[in-house]
SEDREN-806158 format. One line per 2 residues: number of its first residue (from 1); for each residue x, y, z of N, C-alpha, C, O. Coordinates in Angstrom, 1 decimal. Atoms other than C-alpha are relative to their C-alpha. Layout:
% residues N
NUM> X/Y/Z/X/Y/Z/X/Y/Z/X/Y/Z; ...
//
This chain:
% residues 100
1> 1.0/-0.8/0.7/11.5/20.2/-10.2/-0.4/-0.7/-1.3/-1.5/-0.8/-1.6; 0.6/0.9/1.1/11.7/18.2/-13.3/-1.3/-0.9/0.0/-2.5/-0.9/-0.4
3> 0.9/1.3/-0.2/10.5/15.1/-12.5/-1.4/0.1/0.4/-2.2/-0.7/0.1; 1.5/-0.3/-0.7/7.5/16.6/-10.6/-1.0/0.7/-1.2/-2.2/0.5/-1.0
5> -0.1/-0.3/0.6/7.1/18.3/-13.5/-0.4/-0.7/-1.6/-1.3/-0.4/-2.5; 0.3/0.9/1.1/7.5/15.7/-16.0/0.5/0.7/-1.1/-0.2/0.8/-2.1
7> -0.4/-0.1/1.4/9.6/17.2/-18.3/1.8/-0.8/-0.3/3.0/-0.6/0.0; -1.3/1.0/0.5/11.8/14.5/-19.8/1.1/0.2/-0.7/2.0/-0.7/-0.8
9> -1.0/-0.5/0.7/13.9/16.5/-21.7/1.6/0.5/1.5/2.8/0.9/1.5; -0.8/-0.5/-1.6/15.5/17.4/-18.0/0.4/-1.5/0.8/1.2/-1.7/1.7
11> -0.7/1.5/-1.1/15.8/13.6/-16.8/-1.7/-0.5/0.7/-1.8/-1.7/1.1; 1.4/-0.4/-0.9/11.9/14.1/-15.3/-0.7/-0.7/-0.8/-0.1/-1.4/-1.6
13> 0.8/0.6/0.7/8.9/12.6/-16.7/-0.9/-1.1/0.8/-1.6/-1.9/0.2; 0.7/0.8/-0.2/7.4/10.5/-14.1/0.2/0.1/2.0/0.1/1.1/2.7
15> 0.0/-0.1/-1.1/7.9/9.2/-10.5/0.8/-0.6/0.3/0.8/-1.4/1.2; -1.0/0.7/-0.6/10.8/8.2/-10.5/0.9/0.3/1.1/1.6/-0.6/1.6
17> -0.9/-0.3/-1.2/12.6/9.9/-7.9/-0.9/-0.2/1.1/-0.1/0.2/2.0; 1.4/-0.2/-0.6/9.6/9.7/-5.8/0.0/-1.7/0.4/0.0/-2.2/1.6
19> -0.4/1.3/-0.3/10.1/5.8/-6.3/1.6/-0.3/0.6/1.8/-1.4/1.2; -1.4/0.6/-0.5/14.0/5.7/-5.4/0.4/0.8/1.0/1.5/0.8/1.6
21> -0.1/-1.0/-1.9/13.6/8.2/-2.3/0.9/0.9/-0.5/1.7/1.5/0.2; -1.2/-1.6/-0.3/15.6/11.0/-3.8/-0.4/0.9/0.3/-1.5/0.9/-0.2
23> 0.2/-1.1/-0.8/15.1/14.0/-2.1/0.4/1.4/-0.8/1.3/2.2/-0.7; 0.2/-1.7/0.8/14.0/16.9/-4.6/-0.2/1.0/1.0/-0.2/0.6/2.1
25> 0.6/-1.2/-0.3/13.2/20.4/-3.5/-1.4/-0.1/0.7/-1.8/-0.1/1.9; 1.6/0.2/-0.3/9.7/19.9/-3.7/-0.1/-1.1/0.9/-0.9/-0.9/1.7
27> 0.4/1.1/-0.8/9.8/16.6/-2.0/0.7/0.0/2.1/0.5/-0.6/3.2; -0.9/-0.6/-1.3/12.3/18.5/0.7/-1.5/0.8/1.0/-1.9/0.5/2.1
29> 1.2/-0.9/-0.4/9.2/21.0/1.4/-0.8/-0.9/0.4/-0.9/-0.7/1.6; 1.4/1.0/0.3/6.2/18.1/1.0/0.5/-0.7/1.7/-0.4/-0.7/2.5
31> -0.5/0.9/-0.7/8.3/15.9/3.9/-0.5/0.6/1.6/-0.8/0.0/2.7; 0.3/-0.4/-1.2/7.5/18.7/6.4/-1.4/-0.5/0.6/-1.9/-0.1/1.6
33> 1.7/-0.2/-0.8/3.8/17.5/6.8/0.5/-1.6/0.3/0.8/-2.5/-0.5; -0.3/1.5/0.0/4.5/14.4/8.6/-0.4/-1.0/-0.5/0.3/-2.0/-0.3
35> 0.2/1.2/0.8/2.4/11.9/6.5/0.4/0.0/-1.3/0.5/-1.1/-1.9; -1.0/0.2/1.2/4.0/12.5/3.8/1.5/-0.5/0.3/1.9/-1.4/-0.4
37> -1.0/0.4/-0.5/7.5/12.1/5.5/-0.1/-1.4/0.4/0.9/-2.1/0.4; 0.1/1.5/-0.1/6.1/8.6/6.5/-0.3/-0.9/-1.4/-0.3/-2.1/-1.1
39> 0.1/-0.1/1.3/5.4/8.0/2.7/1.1/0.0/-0.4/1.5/-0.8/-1.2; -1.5/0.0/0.9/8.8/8.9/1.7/1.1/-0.6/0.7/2.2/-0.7/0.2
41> -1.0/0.9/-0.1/10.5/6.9/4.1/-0.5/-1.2/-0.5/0.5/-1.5/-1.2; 1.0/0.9/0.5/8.3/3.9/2.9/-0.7/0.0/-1.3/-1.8/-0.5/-1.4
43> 0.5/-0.1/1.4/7.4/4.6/-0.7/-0.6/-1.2/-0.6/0.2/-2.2/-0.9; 0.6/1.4/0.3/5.0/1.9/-2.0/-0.5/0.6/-1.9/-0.1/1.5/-2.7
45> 0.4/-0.9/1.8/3.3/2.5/-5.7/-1.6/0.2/0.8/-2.3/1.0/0.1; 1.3/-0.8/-0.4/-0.3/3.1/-3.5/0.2/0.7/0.5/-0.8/1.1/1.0
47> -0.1/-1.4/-0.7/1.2/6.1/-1.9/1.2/1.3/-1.1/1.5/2.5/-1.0; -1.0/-1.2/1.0/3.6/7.7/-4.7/-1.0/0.7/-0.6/-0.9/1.9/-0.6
49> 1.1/-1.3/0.4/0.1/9.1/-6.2/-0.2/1.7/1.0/-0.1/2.9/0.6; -0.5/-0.9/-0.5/0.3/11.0/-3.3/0.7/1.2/0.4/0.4/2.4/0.4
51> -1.3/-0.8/0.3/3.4/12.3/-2.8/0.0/0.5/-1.3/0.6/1.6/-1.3; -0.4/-0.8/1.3/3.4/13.4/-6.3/-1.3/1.2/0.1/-1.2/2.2/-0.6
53> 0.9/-0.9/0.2/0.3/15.4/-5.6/0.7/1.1/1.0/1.0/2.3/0.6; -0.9/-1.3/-1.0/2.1/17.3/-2.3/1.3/0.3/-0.8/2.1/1.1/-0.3
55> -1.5/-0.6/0.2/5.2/17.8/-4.1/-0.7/0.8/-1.6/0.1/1.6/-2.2; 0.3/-0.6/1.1/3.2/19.0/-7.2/-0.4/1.4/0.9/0.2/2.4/0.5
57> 0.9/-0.7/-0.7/1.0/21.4/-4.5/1.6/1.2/0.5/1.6/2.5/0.6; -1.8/-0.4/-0.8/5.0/22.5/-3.0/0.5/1.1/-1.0/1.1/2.1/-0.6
59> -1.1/-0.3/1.1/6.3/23.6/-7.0/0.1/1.7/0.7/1.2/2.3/0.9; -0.1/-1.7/-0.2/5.3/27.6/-5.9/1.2/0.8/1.1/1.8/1.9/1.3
61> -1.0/-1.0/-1.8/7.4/27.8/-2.4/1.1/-0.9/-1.1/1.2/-0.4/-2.2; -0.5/0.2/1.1/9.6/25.7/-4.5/1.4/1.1/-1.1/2.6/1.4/-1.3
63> -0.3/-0.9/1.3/10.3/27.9/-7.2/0.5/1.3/0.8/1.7/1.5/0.5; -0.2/-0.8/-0.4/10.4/31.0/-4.9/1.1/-0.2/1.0/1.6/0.9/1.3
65> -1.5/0.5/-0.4/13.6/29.3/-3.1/0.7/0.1/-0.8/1.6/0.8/-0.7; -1.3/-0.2/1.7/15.3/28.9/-6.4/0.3/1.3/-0.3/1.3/2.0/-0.3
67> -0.3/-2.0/0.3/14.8/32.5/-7.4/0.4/0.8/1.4/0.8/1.9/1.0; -0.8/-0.1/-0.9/16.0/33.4/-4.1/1.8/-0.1/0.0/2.7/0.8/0.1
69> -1.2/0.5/0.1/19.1/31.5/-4.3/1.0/0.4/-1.6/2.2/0.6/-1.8; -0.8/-0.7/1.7/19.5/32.7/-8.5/0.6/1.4/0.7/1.8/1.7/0.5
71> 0.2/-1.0/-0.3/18.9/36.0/-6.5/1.5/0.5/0.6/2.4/1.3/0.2; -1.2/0.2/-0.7/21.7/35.5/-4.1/1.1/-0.4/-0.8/2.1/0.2/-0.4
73> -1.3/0.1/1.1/24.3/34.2/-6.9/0.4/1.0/-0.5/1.6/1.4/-0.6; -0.2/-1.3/0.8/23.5/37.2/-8.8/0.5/1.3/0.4/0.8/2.1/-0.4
75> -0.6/-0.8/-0.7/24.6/39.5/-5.9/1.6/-0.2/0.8/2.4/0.6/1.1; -1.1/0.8/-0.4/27.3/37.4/-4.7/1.4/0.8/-1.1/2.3/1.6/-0.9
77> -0.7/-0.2/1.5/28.8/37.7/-8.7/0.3/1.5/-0.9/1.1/1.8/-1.8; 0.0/-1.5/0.1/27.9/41.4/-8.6/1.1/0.6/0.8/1.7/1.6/0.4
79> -0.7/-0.4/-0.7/30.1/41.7/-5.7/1.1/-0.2/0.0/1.9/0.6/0.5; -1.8/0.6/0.0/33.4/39.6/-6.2/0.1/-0.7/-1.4/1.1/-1.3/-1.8
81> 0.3/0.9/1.3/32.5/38.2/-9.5/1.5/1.3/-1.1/1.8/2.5/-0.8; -0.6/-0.3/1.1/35.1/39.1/-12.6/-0.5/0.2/-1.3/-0.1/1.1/-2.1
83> 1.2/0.3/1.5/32.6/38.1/-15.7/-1.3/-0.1/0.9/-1.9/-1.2/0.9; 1.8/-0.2/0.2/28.9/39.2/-14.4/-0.5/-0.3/-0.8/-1.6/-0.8/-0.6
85> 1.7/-0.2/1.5/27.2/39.2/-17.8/0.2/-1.8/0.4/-0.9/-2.4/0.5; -0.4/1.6/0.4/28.9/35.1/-17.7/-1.4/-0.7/0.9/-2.4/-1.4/0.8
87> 0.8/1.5/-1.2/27.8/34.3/-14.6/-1.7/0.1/0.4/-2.4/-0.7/1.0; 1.2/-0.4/0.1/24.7/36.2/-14.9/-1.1/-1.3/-0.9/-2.0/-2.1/-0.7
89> 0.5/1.4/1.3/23.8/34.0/-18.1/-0.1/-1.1/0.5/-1.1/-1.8/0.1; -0.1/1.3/-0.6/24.5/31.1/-16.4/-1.3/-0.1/1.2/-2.2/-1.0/1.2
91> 1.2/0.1/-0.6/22.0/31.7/-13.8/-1.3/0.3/0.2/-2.1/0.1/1.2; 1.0/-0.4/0.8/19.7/32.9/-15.7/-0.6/-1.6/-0.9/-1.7/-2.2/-1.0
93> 0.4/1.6/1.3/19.7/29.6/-18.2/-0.4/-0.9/1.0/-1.3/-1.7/0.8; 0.4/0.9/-0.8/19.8/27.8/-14.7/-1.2/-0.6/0.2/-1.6/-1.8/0.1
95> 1.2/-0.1/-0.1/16.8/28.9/-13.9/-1.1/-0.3/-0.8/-2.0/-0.7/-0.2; 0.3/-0.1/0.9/15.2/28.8/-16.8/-0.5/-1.6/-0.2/-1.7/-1.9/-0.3
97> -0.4/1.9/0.2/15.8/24.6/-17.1/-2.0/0.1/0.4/-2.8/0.2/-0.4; 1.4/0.5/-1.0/12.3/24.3/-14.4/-0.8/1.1/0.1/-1.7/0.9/1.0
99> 1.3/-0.7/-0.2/10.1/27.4/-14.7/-0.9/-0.4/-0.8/-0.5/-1.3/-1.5; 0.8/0.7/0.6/7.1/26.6/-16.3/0.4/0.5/-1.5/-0.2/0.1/-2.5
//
């Protein structure tokens, strides 16, 4: 989410994972349309424009997976958890890192 993102303060800022084939979130989602998935096995620098535009187009489903998943910690933590408010905070701040 950073990187797509471009905020450098998170590691993000460009295309670089996009150039070294790592397999973000967003680029998890973007992979399903298969020319993109032929793009990210084969990453050149005339097709990372690309890919950065479907995995930018991706951030909303994206995002609504992560808050999902915060969602599910937060019930998990409610249910067998010891320190709620902790782990609450914690997946709260998580979150937080990559919303806009």
């Amino acid at each position: 989410m950073a990187d797509v993102r471009g905020l450098e303060g998170l590691g993000g800022g460009g295309n670089d994972d996009i150039r070294d084939g790592i397999l973000t979130l967003p680029a998890a989602i973007s992979i399903r349309e298969p020319k993109i998935a032929a793009m990210f096995r084969n990453p050149t620098k005339d097709n990372q424009s690309a890919m950065a535009v479907s995995f930018k187009r991706n951030l909303p489903e994206a995002e609504n997976y992560l808050d999902q998943i915060a969602g599910e910690a937060k019930e998990e933590g409610r249910l067998f958890g010891s320190n709620r408010e902790v782990l609450n905070t914690l997946v709260e701040h998580t979150r937080g890192l990559t919303r806009h």
